[in-house]
C-alpha positions as CSV (number, residue, x, y, z in Angstrom):
1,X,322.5,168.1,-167.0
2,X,322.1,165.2,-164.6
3,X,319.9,166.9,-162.2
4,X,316.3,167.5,-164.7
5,X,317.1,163.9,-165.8
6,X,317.0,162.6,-162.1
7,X,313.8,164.8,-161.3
8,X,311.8,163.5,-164.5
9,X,312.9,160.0,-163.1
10,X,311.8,160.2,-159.4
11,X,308.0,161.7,-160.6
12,X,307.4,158.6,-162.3
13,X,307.9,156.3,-159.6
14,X,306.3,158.6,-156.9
15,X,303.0,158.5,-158.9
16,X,304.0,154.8,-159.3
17,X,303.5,154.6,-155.4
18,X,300.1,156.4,-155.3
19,X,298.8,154.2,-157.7
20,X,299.6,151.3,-156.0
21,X,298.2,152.7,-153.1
22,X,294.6,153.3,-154.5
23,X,294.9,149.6,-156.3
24,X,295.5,148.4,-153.3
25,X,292.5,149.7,-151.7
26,X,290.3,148.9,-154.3
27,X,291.2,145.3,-154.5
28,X,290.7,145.2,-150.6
29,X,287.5,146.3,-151.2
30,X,285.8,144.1,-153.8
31,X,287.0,140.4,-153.5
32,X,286.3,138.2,-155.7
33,X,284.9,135.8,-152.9
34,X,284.1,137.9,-149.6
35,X,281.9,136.8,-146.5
36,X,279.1,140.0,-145.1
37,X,278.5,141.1,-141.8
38,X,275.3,139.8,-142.5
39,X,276.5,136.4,-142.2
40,X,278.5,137.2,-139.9
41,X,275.8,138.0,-137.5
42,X,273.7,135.4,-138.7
43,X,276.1,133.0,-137.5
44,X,277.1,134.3,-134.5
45,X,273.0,134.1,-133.7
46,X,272.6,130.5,-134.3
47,X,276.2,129.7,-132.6
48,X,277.6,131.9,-130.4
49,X,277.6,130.0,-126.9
50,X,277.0,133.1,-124.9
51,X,273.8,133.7,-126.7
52,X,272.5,130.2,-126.6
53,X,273.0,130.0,-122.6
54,X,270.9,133.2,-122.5
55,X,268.4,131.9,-124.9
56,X,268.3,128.6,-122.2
57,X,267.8,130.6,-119.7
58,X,265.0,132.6,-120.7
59,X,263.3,129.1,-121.1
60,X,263.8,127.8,-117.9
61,X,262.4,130.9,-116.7
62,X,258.9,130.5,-119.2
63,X,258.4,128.0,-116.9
64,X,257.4,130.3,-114.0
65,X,254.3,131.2,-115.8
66,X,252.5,127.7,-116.4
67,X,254.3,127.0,-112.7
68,X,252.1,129.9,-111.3
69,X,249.0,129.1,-112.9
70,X,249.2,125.2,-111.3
71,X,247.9,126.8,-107.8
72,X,244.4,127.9,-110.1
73,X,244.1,124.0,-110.6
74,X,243.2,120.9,-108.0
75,X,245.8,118.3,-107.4
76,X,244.8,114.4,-108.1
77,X,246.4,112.0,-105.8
78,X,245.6,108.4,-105.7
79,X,246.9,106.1,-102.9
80,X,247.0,102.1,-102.6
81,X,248.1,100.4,-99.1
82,X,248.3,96.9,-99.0
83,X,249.7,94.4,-96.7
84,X,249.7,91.2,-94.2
85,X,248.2,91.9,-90.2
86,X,247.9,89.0,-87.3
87,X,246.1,90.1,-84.6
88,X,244.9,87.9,-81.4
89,X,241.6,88.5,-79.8
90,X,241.4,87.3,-75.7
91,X,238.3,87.3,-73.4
92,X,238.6,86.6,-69.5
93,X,239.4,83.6,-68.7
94,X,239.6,82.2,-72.5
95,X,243.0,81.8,-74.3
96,X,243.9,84.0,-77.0
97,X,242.8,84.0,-80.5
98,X,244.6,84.4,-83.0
99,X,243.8,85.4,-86.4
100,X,245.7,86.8,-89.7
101,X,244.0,88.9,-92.5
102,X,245.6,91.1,-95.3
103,X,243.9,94.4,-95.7
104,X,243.8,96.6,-99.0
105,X,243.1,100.2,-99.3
106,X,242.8,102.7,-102.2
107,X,241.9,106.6,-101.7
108,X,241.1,109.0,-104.3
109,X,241.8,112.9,-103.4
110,X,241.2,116.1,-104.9
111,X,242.3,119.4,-103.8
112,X,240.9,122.6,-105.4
113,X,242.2,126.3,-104.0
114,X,239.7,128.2,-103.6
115,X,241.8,131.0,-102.0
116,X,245.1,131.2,-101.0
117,X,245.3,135.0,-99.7
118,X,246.2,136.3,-103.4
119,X,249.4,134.5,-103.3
120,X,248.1,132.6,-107.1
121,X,247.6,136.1,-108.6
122,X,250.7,137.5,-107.0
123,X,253.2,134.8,-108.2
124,X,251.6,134.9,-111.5
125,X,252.2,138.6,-112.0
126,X,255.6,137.8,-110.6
127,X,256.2,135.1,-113.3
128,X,255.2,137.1,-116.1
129,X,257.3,140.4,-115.0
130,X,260.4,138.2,-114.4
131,X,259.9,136.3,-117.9
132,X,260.0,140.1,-119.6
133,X,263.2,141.1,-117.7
134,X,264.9,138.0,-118.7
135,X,263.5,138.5,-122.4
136,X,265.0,142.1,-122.1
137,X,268.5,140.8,-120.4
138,X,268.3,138.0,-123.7
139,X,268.3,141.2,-126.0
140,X,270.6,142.7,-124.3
141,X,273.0,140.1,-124.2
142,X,272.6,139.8,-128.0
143,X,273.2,143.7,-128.7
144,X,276.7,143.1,-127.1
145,X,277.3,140.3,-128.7
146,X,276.9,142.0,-132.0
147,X,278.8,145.1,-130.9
148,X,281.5,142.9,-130.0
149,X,281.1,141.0,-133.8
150,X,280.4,144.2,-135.9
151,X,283.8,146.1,-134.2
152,X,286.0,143.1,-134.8
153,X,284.7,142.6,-138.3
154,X,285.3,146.1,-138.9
155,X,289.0,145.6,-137.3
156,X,289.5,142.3,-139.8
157,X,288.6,145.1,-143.0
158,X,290.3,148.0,-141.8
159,X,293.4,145.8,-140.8
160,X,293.1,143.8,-144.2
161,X,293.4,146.8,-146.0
162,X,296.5,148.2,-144.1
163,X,298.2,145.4,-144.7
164,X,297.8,145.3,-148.4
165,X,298.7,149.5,-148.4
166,X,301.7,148.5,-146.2
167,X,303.0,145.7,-148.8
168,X,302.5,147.5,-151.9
169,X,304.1,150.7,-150.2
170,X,307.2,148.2,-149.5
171,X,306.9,147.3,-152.7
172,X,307.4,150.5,-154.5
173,X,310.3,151.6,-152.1
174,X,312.2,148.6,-152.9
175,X,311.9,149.3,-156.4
176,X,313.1,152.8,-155.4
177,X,315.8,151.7,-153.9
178,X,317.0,149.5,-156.8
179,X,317.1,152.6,-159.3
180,X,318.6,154.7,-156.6
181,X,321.2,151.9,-156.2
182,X,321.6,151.8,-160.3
183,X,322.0,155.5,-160.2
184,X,324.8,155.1,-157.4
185,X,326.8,153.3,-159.4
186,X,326.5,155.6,-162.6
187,X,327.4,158.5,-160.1
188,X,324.3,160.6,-160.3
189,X,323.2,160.3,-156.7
190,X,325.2,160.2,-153.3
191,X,325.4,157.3,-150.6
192,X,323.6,159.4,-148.8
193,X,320.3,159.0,-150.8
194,X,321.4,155.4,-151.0
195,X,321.1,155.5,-147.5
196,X,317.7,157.3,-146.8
197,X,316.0,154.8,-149.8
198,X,317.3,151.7,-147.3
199,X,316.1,153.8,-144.7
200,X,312.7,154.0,-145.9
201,X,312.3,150.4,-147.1
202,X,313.2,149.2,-143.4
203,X,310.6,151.8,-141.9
204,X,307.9,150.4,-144.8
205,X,308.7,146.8,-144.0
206,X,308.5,147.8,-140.1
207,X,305.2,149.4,-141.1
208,X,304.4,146.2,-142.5
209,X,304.7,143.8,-140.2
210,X,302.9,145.8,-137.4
211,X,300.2,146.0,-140.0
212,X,300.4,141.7,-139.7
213,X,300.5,141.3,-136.5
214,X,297.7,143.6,-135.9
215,X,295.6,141.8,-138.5
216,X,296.3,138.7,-136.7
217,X,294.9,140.2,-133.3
218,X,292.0,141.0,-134.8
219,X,291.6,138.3,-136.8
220,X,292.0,136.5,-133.2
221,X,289.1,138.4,-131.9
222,X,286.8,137.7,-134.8
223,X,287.3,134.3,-134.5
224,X,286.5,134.5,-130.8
225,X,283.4,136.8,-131.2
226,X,281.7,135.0,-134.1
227,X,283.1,131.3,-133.8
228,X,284.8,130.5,-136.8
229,X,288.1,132.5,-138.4
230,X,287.3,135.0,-140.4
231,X,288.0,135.0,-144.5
232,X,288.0,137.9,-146.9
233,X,285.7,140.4,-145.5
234,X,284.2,142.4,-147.6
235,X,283.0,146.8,-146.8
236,X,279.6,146.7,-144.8
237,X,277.2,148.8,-146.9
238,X,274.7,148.8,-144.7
239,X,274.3,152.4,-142.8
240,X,271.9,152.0,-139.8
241,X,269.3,155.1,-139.5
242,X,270.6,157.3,-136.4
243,X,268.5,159.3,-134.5
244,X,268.6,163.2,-135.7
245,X,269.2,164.5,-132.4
246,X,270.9,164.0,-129.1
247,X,267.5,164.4,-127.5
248,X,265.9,162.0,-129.6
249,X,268.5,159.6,-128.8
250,X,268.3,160.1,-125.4
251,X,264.5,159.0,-126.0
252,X,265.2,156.0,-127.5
253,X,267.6,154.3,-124.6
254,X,265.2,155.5,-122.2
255,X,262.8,153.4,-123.6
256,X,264.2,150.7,-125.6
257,X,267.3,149.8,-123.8
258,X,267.8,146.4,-123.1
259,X,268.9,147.2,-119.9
260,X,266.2,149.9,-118.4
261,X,263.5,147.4,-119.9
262,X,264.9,144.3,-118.0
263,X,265.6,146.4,-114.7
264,X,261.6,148.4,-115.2
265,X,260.3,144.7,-115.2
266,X,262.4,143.5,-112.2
267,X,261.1,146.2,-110.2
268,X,257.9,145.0,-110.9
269,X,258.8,141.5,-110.0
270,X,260.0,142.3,-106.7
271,X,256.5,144.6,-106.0
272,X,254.7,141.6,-106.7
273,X,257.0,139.5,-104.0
274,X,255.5,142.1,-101.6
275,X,252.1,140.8,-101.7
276,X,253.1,136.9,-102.7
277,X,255.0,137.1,-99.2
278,X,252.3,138.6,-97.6
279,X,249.7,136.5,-98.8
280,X,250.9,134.0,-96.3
281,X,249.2,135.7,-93.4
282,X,245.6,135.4,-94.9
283,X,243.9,132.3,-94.4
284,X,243.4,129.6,-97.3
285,X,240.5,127.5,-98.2
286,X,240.4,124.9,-99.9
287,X,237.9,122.1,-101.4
288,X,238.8,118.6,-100.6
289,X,236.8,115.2,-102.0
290,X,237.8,111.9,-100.6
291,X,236.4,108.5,-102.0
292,X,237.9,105.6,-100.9
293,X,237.4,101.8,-100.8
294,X,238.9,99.3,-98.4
295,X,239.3,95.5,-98.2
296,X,239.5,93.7,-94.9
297,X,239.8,97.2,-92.8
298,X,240.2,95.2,-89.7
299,X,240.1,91.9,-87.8
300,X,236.3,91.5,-87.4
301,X,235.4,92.7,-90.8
302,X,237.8,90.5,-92.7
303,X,235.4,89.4,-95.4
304,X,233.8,93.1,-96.0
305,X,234.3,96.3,-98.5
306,X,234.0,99.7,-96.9
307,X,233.3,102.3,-99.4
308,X,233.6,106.0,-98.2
309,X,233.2,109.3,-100.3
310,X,233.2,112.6,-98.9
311,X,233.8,116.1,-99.8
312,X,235.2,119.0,-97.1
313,X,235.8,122.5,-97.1
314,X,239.2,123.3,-95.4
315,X,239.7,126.6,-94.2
316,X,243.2,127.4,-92.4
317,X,243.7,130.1,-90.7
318,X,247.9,131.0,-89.7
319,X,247.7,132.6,-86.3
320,X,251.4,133.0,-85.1
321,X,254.5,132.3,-87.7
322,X,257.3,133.6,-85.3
323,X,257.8,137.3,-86.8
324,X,259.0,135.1,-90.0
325,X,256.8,136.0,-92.3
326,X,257.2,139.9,-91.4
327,X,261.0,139.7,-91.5
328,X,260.5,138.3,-95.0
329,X,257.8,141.3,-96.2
330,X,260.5,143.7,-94.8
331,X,263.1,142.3,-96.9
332,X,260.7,142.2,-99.9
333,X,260.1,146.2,-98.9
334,X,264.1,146.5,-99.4
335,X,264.7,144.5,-102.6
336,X,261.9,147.0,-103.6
337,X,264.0,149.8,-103.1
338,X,267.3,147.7,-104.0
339,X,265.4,147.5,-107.7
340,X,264.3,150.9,-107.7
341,X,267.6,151.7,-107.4
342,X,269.5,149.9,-110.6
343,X,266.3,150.8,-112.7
344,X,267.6,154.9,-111.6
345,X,270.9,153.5,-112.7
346,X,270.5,151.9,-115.5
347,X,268.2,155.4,-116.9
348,X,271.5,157.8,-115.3
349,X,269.3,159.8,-114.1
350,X,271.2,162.9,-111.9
351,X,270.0,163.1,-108.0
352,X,267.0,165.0,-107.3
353,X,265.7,165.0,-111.1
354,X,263.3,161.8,-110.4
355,X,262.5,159.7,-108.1
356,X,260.4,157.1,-110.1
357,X,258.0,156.7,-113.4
358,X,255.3,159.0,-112.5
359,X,257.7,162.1,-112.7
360,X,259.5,164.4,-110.0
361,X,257.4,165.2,-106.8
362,X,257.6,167.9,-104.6
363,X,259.3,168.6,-101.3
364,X,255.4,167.9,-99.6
365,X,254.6,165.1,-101.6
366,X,258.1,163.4,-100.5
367,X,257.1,164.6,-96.9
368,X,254.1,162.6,-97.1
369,X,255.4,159.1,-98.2
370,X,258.1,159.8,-95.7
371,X,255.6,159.7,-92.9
372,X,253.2,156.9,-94.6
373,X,256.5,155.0,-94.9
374,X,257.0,155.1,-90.4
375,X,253.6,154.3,-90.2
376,X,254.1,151.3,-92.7
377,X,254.0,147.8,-90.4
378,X,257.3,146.2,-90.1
379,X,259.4,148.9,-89.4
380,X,260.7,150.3,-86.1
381,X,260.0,153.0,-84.6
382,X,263.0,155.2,-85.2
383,X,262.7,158.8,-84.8
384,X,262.7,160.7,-88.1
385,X,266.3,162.0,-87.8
386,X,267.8,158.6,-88.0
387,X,265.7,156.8,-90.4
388,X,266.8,156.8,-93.6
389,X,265.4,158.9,-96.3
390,X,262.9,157.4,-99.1
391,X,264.1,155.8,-101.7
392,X,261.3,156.7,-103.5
393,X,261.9,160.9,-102.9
């Protein structure tokens, strides 16, 4: 009877397909000549331009620190004048005198700080806290640079693999379609399964080229990510150690994210502006030494050296700056509060849980910084009712 004959032919093939399938998958798997994500993200370290314009940065802003420490040193300046006068000379009743002589002058200064109203220690501190954030926004830039590599390289394999599935599934339908074809013309099956074979090859080759032209996107977006288009990529076996719990992970990013480091630091930074901007309205002192030697200083002591040496302490006092310098405190006060404000951001913490690092406070406690912040200087004298709340509470 036909019909057992044309059952013990289609198991063949079908386990055919399935083996195809798993050879498929295991040759995606192991090729002969694969690159890692290793070197993948070693590569995308050392070349990705994102990454090295972040890496500049953070130099340029190492320079604040040796920049702030300059103020703790004197300052060496040495000046030369020299040149050509002709001056005339005329008693009463005489005719003028004239005369020509070429004076030359050189002045040695140093400058030592003694104080500057705290403004050295401030911008130091300032210096250091903005070098972290900027070490912190460098890390974080990396982490979503290597996001963005590990999920595309992951998209190259997964893709990669479909593809091959895909072409060895079209593969084994078009060999099921030739028996079924065969099998037409000896009469054992219908059009019909003529029919749904083609139909099945043209949904397999369909399947197939979607499969392509996905690989090719992400293929695209490997190449943009790490630099270079990718080859055969090979199964990551590296597993990264998770944390256990949600709780513990919620730990972690509280206090190793990039992004709450860089904006704890920056808040900081801006504290220490406070008291840099401030520092303006103490007085300064500093040390000065003067030696100089002059040639020919004037038109009766042409042919004589004038040595001078001299040492000063300078003490200045500002006494009226306009309101400027207050305006600019004030706005240090705000970018205080600006700062506060992404660091509470970037944690997600949920209004009313916290108000800053030491913990949450209580209704009196937020009372009380209320009123020491309308007794603060700078700020006007608004009743409570239409001053804005805390940012602190």
């Amino acid at each position: 009877m036909p019909k057992p004959r044309e059952g013990q032919k289609q198991r063949p093939l079908r386990s055919g397909a399935t083996f195809a399938i798993m050879a498929a998958a295991v040759l995606a798997a192991t090729p002969a000549s694969a690159q890692t994500l290793t070197e993948a993200f070693a590569y995308t370290y050392n070349n990705n331009p994102q990454i090295l314009a972040q890496r500049a940065l953070l130099r340029s802003t190492d320079e604040q620190v040796p920049q702030a420490l300059a103020n703790w040193r004197p300052t060496v300046t040495l000046t030369g004048t020299a040149g050509f006068e002709r001056a005339g000379v005329a008693a009463r009743g005489t005719s003028t005198q004239f005369s020509s002589f070429e004076p030359r002058a050189a002045d040695l200064r140093i400058t030592q700080p003694l104080y500057r109203g705290g403004r050295t220690e401030a911008q130091t501190r300032q210096a250091i806290n903005t070098v972290q954030a900027t070490r912190a926004q460098t890390l974080g830039v990396e982490t979503q640079v290597f996001q963005a590599v590990a999920q595309s390289y992951l998209d190259v394999v997964r893709d990669q693999t479909l593809v091959e599935v895909n072409r060895n599934n079209e593969q084994v339908l078009r060999r099921q379609l030739e028996a079924t074809q065969d099998r037409f013309r000896v009469g054992e099956v219908t059009r019909t399964d003529v029919a749904q074979a083609e139909s099945q090859l043209a949904q397999a080759t369909a399947q197939r080229i979607n499969a392509e032209g996905q690989l090719e996107v992400s293929r695209a977006n490997y190449a943009r990510a790490v630099g270079h288009p990718p080859g055969r990529l090979v199964q990551p076996r590296e597993r990264p150690v998770l944390p256990a719990t949600r709780d513990e992970a919620l730990a972690l990013a509280a206090s190793n994210n990039p992004n709450v480091i860089s904006a704890m630091f920056a808040e900081l930074a801006a504290r220490d502006n406070i008291d840099l901007v401030r520092g303006q309205l103490l007085p300064t002192i500093n040390l000065i030494g003067d030696l100089s030697r002059s040639f020919a200083p004037s038109v009766i002591q042409q042919s004589t050296r004038q040595d001078t040496a001299s040492a000063v302490l300078q003490l200045t006092m500002p006494l009226y700056e306009g309101g400027a310098i207050w305006s600019q405190t004030r706005a240090a006060e705000q970018t205080v509060g600006q700062r506060r404000g992404q660091l509470d951001d970037a944690r997600q913490l949920r209004p009313g849980r916290r108000c800053n690092r030491r913990g949450p406070r209580s209704p009196r406690s937020a009372q009380r910084c209320g009123r020491r912040r309308s007794r603060s200087k700078g700020y006007s004298r608004k009743p409570s009712s239409d001053r804005a709340p805390c940012s602190m509470c």
